[in-house]
C-alpha positions, 0 to 999 in steps of 0.5 A: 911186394918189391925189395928195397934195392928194386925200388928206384927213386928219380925225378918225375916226368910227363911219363909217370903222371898217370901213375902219380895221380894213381898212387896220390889217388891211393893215399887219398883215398885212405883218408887218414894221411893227406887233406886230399881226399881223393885227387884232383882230376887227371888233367889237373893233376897233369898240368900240376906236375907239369908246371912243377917241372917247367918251374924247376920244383923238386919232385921225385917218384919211387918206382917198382917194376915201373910203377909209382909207389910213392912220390915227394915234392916240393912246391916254391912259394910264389911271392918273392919274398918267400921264394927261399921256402918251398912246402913239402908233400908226399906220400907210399901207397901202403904195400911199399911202407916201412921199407925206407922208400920215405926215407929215400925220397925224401933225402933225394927231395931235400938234396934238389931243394938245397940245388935249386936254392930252397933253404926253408921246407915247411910241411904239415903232417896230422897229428896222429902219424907218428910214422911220418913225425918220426921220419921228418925228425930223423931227416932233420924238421923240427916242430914250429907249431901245433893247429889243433882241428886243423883237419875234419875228415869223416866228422872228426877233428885232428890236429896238425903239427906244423914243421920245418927244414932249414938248409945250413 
């Protein structure tokens, strides 16, 4: 495992897709953090990213020793009416949790969002991660909603707390 102060934190780049698709793969595949449960194909993902830079979309990676650890983005609405929101993913593949990686991608995501005139991110997280509630409170969400069986993943149902940011 890497020290915090080893873990850098910049935007992504057509060099570090391959170990995005790796780390969402990562998560996904836990099963109990994203509504992805594997990632989509590496051509997908690739063009995914892609089109985030190419349309100035903020996103970050966290990288040890080169490697992606974790990711944040934030993806503008498409319709123009909403184009002051953008939605809110991310993820840590678990050997870099608790170590304030979250925390710094975050912080470094809102800030582009802010740049780029994002004024409102919405995201939802499942119910039952605490971890993740409480790190969006500390940055500044707050709750706008509850879905409940918003998620069914191995035949069980969970809730999912709908959340927003607002640029002052």
């Amino acid at each position: 495992m890497t020290a915090r102060s080893e873990i850098r934190i910049e935007p992504i780049s057509a060099g570090h897709i391959e170990g995005f698709h790796k780390a969402l793969d990562t998560v996904a595949r836990e099963r109990e953090y994203l509504s992805l449960l594997e990632a989509f194909p590496l051509e997908e993902t690739r063009a995914f990213v892609l089109g985030m830079i190419k349309g100035g979309n903020p996103q970050f990676v966290a990288l040890a020793d080169g490697k992606v650890v974790g990711w944040c983005d934030i993806s503008r609405h498409a319709f123009p009416s909403h184009a002051h929101t953008g939605r809110l993913g991310m993820g840590i593949i678990p050997a870099y949790r608790g170590q304030g990686v979250g925390r710094r991608l975050i912080d470094a995501t809102l800030r582009a969002a802010r740049d780029v005139g994002i004024e409102r991110v919405e995201l939802s997280v499942h119910a039952d991660n605490s971890r993740a509630i409480a790190l969006y409170e500390k940055v500044g969400f707050v709750r706008e909603g509850l879905a409940r069986k918003s998620f069914h993943i191995d035949g069980r149902y969970k809730d999912a707390i709908h959340m927003a940011f607002f640029h002052e």
